[in-house]
Structures are given as C-alpha cells and as structure tokens.
C-alpha positions as CSV (number, residue, x, y, z in Angstrom):
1,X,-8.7,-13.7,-8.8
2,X,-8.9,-10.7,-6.9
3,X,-10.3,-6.6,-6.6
4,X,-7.9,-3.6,-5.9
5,X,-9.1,-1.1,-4.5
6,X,-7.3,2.8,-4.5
7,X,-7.9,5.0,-1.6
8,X,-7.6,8.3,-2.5
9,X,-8.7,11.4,-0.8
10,X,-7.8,15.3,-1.7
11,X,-6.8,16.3,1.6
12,X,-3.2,15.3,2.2
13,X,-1.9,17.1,5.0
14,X,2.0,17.5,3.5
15,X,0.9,17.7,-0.1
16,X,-2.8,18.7,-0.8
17,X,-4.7,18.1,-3.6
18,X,-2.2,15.5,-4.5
19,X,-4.2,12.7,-6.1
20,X,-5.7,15.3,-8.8
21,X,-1.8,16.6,-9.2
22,X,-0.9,16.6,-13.0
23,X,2.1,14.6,-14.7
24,X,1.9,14.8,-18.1
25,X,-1.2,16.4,-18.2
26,X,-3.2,13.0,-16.3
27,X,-3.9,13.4,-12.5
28,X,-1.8,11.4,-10.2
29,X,-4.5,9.2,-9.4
30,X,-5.2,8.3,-12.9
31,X,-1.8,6.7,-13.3
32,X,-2.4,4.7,-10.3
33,X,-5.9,3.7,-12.1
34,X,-3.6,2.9,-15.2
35,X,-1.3,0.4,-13.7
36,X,-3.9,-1.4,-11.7
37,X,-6.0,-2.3,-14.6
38,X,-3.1,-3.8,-16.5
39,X,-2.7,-6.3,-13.4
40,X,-5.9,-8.7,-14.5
41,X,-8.2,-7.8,-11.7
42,X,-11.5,-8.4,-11.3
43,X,-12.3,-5.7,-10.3
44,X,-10.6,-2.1,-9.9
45,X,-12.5,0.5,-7.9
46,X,-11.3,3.8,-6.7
47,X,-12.3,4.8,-3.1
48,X,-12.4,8.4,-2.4
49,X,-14.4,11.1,-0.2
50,X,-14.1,14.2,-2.6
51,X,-16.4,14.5,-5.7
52,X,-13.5,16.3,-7.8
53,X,-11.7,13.3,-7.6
54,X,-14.7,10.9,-8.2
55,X,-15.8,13.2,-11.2
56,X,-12.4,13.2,-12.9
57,X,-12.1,9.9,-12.2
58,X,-15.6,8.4,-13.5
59,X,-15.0,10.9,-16.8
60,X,-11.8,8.6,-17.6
61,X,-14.0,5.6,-17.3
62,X,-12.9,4.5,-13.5
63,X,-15.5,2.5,-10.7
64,X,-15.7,5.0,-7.9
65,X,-17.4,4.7,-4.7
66,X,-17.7,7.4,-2.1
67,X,-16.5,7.0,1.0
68,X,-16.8,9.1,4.9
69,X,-14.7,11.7,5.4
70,X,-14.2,11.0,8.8
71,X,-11.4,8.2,7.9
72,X,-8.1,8.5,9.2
73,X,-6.6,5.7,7.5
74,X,-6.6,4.3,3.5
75,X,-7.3,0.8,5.2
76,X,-10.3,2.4,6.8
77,X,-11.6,3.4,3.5
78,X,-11.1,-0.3,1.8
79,X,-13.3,-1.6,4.7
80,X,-15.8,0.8,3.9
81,X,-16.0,-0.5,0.3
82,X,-16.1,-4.0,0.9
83,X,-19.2,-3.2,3.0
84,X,-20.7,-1.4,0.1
85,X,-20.4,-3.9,-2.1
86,X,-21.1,-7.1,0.1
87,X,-17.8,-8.5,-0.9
88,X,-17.6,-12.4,0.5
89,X,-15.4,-13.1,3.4
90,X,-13.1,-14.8,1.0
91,X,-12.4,-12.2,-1.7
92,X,-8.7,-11.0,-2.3
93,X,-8.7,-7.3,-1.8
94,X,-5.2,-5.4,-3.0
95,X,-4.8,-2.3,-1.7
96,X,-2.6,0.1,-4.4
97,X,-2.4,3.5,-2.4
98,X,-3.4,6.9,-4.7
99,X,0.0,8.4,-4.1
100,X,2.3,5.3,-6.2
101,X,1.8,5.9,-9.5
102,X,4.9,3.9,-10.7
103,X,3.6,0.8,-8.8
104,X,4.9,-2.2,-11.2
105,X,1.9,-4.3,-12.5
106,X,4.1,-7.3,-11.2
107,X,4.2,-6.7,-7.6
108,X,-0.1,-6.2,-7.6
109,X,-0.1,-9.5,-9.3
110,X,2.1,-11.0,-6.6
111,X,0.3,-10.0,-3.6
112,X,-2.7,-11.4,-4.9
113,X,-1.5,-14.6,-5.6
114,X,0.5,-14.9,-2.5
115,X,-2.4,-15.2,-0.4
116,X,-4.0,-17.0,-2.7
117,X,-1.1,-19.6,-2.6
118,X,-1.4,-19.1,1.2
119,X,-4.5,-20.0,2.6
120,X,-3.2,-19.0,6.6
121,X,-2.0,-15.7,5.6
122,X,-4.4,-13.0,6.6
123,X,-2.5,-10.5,4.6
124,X,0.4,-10.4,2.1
125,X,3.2,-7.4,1.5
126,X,6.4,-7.0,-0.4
127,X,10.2,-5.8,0.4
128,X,13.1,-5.3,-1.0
129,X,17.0,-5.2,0.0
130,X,17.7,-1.6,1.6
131,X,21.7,0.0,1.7
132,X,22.9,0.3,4.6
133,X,23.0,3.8,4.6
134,X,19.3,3.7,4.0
135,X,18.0,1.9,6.9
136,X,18.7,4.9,9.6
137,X,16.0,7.4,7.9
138,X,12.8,7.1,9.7
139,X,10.6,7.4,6.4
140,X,11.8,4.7,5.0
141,X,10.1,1.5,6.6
142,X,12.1,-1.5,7.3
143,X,10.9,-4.7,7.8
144,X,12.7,-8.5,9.3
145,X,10.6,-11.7,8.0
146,X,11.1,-15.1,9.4
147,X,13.0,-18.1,7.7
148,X,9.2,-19.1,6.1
149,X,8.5,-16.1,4.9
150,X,6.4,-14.6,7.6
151,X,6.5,-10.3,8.5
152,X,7.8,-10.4,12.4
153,X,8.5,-7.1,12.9
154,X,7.9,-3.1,10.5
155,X,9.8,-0.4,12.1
156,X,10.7,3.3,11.2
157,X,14.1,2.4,13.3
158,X,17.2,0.5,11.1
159,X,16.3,-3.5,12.0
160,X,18.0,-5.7,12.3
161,X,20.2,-3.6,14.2
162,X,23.5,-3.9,13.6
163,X,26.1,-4.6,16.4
164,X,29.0,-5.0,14.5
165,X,30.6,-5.0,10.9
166,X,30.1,-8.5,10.9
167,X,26.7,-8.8,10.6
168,X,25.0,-11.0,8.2
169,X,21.8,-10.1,8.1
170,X,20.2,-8.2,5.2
171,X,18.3,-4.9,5.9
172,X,15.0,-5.3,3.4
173,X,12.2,-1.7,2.8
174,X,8.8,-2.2,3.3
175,X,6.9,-1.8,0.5
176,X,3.3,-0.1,0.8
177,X,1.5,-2.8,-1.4
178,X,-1.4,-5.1,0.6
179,X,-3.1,-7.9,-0.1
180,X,-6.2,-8.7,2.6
181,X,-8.9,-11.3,2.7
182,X,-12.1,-9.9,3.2
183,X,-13.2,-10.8,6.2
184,X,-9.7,-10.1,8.1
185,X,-10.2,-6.2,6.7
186,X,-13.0,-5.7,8.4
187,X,-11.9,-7.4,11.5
188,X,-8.6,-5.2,11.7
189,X,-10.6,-2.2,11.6
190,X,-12.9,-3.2,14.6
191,X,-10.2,-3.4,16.6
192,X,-8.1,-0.1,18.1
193,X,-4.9,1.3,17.5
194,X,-2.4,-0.8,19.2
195,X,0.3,1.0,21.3
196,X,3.4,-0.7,19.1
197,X,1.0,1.0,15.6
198,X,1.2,4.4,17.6
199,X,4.6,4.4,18.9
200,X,6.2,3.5,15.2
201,X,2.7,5.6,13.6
202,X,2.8,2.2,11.3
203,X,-0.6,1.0,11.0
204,X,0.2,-2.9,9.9
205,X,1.8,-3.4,13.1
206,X,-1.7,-3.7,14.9
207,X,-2.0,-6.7,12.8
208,X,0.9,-7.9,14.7
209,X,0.1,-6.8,18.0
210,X,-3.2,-9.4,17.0
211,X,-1.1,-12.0,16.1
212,X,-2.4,-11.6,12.2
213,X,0.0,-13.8,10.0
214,X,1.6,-11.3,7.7
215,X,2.9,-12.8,4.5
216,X,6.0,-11.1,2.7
217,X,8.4,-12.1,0.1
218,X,10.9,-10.0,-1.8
219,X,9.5,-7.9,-5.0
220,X,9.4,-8.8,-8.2
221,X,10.3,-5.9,-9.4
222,X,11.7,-2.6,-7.9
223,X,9.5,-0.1,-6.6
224,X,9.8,3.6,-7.1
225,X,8.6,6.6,-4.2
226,X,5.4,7.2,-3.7
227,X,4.5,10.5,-3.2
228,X,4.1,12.6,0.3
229,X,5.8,15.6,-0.5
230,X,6.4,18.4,-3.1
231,X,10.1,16.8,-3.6
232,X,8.7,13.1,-4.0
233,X,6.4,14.5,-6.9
234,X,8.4,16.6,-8.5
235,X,11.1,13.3,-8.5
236,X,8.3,11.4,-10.0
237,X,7.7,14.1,-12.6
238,X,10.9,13.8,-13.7
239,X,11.2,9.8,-13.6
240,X,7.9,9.8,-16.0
241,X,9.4,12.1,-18.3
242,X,12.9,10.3,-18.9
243,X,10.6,7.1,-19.6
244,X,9.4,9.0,-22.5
C-alpha cells in the first residue's frame, strides 16, 4: 500500500494564491484532495505552510500537516512530513503536486505499484508519447527511458534529438507524478543541487546525477496541464466545466 502526500503552498510566484483558486466554487487543492482519495491510499495528507490553506482544507475533512516556509521545493516539503510522522524507511510515498487537479486516479495507483513491483527502483514516474511539434517548447519536459524501463535522461530540450526525418525514436512528456521510498526521500534531500538539476532547473535529475534508479513506464491514462499560469487555470476551468 502506499501514502500520498500534496505539497501545497500559497505563494506561487507566476500564479499566487493558486492552490485556494476556485473551479466550480471548490479550491484547486481540494480537487487534487478529491482524486487522491479515490486511489485506495493509506493514507492522504496535504502538506502546506499557509494556515488558509490548512483551514479550508481540514474544514472539508483533509489530514494537514504544516510545514517550514523556507522550502524551495514540493519534494522538500514531503521530506518534511515523513519526518513528522516517523514514516518507516520502506513506505511508498506518492507525490500528487497541489496544482494537477485532473490527475487520473489511475496513474497514482501505478506509481505506487510500480515500485512496489520493483524492489531496486528508488523512485517511479510516468510519460507519455509527445508530437513532434511539442518537444521544442522548453516547459514541456521530455524524458528518454532505457530498453528496461529505466528514466536515463529529463530535459527541457527536444530528446532524442532528431538528426533526420528518419528517425525512429519516439519523443515521450514527462509527467509530474512520483513515487519515492521513504528512506531514498530523505536521502535526496541531504544531498545539493546537482549542476545537470540547475542547468535544466529540473529537480529529478539530481537523482540521476546520484545514480538513483528512476523507474518509468508509459501512463495509463492521459494526463491533463497542471497549473502554473493564469492561462493553464483558466484552460482547466474550462475542461472541468465541459465534463459537466
């Protein structure tokens, strides 16, 4: 079995306030919440340094813990929390970021039993097949995997490149969905930012640069935006409210 946990904080720098943004009259961080506790965890908790979120939150029924300020990173957060609550080294923590509140119950359940199904995987992710025309935009992160399954490389640039029109090779979008042991969270977080995670500002790839074995398989299901911008939310807005 496993926990999610759901970094949230209120001050994002492109869209502040964001978590506690309303769709449909519910805060942003509340359909998050939602879509995590129809996965089957054992636990869902909600990890946040700002009591209007906690309060909204713990008034809908939600585990909150509070968390420093001083973070820089959602990962930073999650390590805080499985300090707090003495998680063992073994536990399966999935991390479901605040700002993806159409993050398909499927895919949680899949990182969780990936590294459960793989017991030399520090940490399981998800892609899917990218256009083409995709690949060059430097927000969308791309990914290549090995023949076994295993992350090699996460890159804001389009990989693999292509030298020609005769390439074979599939492009495949990262998806921001995490599945960590434990023990390996709070390693990563001892250790400092590595020059390939500054360069690309991607933080999984100083899990590379330790030679962490990153799991990754394609999605079960497609994954909408997240949101980090006015545009992504008002797009998400408007997917919510055609599902009606």
């Amino acid at each position: 079995m496993f926990t999610v946990v759901i970094p949230a904080r209120y001050g994002s720098t492109r869209l502040p306030g964001k978590a506690l943004l309303r769709i449909k009259g519910k805060p942003m961080v509340a359909w998050v919440w939602e879509q995590a506790m129809r996965a089957g965890a054992d636990r869902v908790c909600i990890a946040t340094d700002d009591a209007r979120i906690r309060d909204e939150m713990v008034g809908r029924g939600a585990e909150v813990q509070m968390t420093s300020a001083e973070h820089t990173s959602g990962t930073d957060r999650l390590a805080e929390v499985v300090q707090q609550l003495s998680f063992a080294d073994d536990t399966i923590i999935v991390n479901v970021q605040g700002d993806e509140p159409l993050m398909p119950v499927a895919n949680i359940q899949r990182v969780a039993a990936m590294l459960s199904e793989q017991p030399n995987a520090d940490m399981a992710t998800l892609m899917e097949p990218l256009a083409i025309e995709e690949a060059a935009k430097p927000a969308v992160v791309k990914v290549v995997a090995s023949e076994t399954g295993r992350a090699l490389y996460f890159s804001r640039a389009a990989i693999p490149s292509r030298r020609d029109d005769t390439a074979v090779a599939e492009c495949h979008r990262h998806i921001g969905l995490y599945a960590y042991r434990a023990r390996f969270l709070l390693r990563f977080v001892s250790w400092p930012p590595a020059a390939i995670e500054q360069t690309e500002s991607l933080e999984q790839l100083r899990a590379l640069a330790h030679d962490a074995h990153i799991q990754i398989e394609l999605a079960p299901e497609t994954t909408p935006i997240g949101v980090d911008t006015q545009e992504d939310f008002d797009a998400i807005k408007q997917l919510l409210t055609d599902g009606e």
